[in-house]
N, C-alpha and C positions, 0 to 999 in steps of 0.2 A: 660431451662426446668423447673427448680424450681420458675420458674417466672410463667408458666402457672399454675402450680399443684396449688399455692398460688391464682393466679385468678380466677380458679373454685371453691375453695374455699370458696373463697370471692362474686363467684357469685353465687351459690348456698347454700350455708350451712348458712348465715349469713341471705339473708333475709326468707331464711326457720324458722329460730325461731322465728323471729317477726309475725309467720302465722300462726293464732289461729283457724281460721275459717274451712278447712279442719281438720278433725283427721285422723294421720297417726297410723296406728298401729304398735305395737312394731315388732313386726313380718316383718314389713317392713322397717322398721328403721338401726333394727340388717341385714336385707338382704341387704339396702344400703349399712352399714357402712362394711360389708364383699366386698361388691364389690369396695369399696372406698381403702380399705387394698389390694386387688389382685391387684388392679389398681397401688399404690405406690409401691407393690413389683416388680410386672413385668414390669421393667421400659422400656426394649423392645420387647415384647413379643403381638406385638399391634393384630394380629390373635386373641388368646387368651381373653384378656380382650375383646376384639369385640365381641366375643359370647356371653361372659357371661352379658354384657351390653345389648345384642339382647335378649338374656333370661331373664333379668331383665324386661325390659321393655314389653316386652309382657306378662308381669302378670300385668295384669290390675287392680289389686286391688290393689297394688303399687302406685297407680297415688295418689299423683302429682309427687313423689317421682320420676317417670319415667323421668321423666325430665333431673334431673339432669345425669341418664346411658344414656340417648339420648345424652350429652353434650360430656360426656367421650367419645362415640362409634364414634361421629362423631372426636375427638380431636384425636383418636386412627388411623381413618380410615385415615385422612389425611398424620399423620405419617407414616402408611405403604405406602405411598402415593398411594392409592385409593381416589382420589377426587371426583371422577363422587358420588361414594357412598356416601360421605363424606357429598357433595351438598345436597345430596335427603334427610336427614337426619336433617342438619341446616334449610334448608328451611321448613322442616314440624317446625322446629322450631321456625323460622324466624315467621309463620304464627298462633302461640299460640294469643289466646286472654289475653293481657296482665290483668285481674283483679283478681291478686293479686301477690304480691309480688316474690316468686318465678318461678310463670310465665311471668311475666314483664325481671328476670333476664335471663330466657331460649330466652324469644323472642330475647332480646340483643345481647346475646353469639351468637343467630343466625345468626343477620343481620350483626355483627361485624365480623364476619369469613368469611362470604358472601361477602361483601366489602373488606375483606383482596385477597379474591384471583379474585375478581373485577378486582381490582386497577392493579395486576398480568398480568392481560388482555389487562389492560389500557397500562402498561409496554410494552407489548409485542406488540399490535398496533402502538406505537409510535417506537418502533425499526423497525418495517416492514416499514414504513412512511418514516424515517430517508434513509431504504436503498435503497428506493427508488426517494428520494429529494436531498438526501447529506445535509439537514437539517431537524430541528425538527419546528411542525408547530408553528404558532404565537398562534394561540387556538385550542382547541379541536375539534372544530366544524370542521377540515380539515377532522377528522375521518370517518367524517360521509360519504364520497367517498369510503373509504374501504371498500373491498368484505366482503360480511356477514359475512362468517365464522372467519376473521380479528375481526372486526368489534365492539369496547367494546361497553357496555353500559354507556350513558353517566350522570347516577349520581347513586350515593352510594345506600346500601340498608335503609337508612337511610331518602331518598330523597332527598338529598342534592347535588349540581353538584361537581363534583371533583373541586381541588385547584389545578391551572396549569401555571406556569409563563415559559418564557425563561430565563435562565440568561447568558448573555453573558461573554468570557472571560475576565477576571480582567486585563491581562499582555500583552497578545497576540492579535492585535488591526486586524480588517478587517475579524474577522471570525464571522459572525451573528448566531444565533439559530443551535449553535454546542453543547449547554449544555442544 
């Protein structure tokens, strides 16, 4: 968990001072950095901080600063595990026009959390596949038979295609595409 609180961190507050071009006002700075305090205090209270990150962000004269309570509320949302909300939330993010700095890093956070629970899908395809082959496929492209709602997408939010090898047992000789 202190691995993420340090990642938001690092992906919003860092290239926020190198961003000259917007002026944030104090006023919104101090509303951040209160909402940044609530957020490390209430380390599970993900309700809570969700509101107050929903209320952040709909003060529009906050922006770009919005950004980074979008980052939280969706990081919040998933922890309570609400994903659906979670999605709708990254992907507004995911679709920031990267030109400048801490919108470049929202877009990221976006496509990076959206590929994390991708790959989840991916997972979850290849075990429905599995239960029904008693093996995993040689490529991903077997996926693409699986009923829609199965059915991952097959590359990152990144655009990239996923990385997919077999690897067979080291010890145990005559079992193909069991791992």
């Amino acid at each position: 968990m202190k691995k993420h609180i340090i990642n938001l961190l690092l992906l919003f507050f860092i290239p926020l001072s190198s961003y000259a071009q917007t002026v944030v006002s104090p006023e919104a700075e101090k509303a951040l950095w209160d909402l940044w305090q609530a957020h490390i205090a209430a380390s599970n209270n993900h309700e809570e901080i969700y509101s107050k990150c929903a209320e952040f962000s709909a003060k529009t004269h906050y922006y770009p600063l919005t950004m980074v309570a979008d980052g939280i509320a969706a990081w919040r949302l998933l922890k309570a595990g609400q994903q659906t909300n979670a999605v709708k939330i990254l992907s507004k993010m995911e679709n920031i026009s990267p030109s400048f700095p801490l919108a470049s890093a929202a877009a990221t956070m976006g496509k990076t959390w959206l590929t994390r629970i991708d790959r989840e899908r991916v997972r979850t395809a290849l075990k429905f596949y599995y239960r029904k082959n008693v093996e995993f496929p040689v490529s991903l492209d077997a996926l693409q038979n699986l009923p829609a709602e199965i059915r991952p997408p097959f590359k990152d939010h990144f655009g990239k295609n996923w990385s997919y090898r077999i690897v067979n047992f080291k010890y145990v000789r005559g079992f193909k595409n069991q791992k």
